[in-house]
C-alpha positions as CSV (number, residue, x, y, z in Angstrom):
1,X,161.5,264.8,-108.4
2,X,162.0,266.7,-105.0
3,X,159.9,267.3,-102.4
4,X,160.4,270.7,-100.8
5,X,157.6,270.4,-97.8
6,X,158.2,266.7,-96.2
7,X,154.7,267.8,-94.6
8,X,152.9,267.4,-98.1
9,X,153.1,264.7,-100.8
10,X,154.4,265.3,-104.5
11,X,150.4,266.2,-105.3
12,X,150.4,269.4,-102.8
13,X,147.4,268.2,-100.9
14,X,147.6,268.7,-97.0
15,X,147.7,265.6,-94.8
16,X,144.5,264.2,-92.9
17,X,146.3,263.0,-90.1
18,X,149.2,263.4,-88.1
19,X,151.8,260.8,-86.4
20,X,153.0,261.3,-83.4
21,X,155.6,259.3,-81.0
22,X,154.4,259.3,-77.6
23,X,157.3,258.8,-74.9
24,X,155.1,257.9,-71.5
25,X,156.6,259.2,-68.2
26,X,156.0,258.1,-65.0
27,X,153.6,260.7,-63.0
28,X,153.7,262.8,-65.8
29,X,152.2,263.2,-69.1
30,X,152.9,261.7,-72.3
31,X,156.0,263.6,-74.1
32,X,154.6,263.8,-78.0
33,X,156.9,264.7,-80.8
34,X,155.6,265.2,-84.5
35,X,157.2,262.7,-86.6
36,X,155.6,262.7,-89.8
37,X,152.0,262.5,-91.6
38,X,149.3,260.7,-93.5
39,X,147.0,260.9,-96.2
40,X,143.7,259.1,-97.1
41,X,144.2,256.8,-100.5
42,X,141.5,257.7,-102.8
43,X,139.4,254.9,-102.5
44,X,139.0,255.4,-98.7
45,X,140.2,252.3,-97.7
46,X,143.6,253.2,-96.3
47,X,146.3,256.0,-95.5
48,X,149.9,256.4,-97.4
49,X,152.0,257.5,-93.7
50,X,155.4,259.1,-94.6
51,X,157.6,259.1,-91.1
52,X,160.9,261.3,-91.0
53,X,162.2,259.8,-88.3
54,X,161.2,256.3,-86.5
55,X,161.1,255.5,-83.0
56,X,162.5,252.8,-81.2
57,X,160.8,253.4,-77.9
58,X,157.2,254.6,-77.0
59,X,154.8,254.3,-79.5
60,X,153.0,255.8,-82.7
61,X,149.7,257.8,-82.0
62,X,148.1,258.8,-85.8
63,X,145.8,261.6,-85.0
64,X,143.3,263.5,-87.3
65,X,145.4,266.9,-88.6
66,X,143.6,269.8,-87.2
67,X,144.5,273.8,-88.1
């Protein structure tokens, strides 16, 4: 089975959050790149987080999706 929007899972339903890597630069404000997304599980007691790419510096901000 093929996913054709990496931004959604197989079920279609939009994520609830969104991860981002942060780059921090001196004097400057963080550099944020989407990197992929996750979704609540149904009992409310965790997220499934699907990255597309994973980065080896900076860090990983998960932020609640917005419009």
């Amino acid at each position: 089975m093929s996913n054709e929007n990496p931004s959604e899972p197989a079920g279609g339903k939009a994520p609830s959050h969104i991860a981002y890597h942060v780059r921090d630069r001196e004097g400057a404000k963080g550099f944020w790149t989407r990197i992929g997304a996750a979704w609540a599980n149904g009992d409310g007691k965790g997220f499934n987080i699907q990255l597309d790419t994973v980065p080896l510096d900076g860090r990983i901000v998960i932020r609640v999706a917005s419009e």
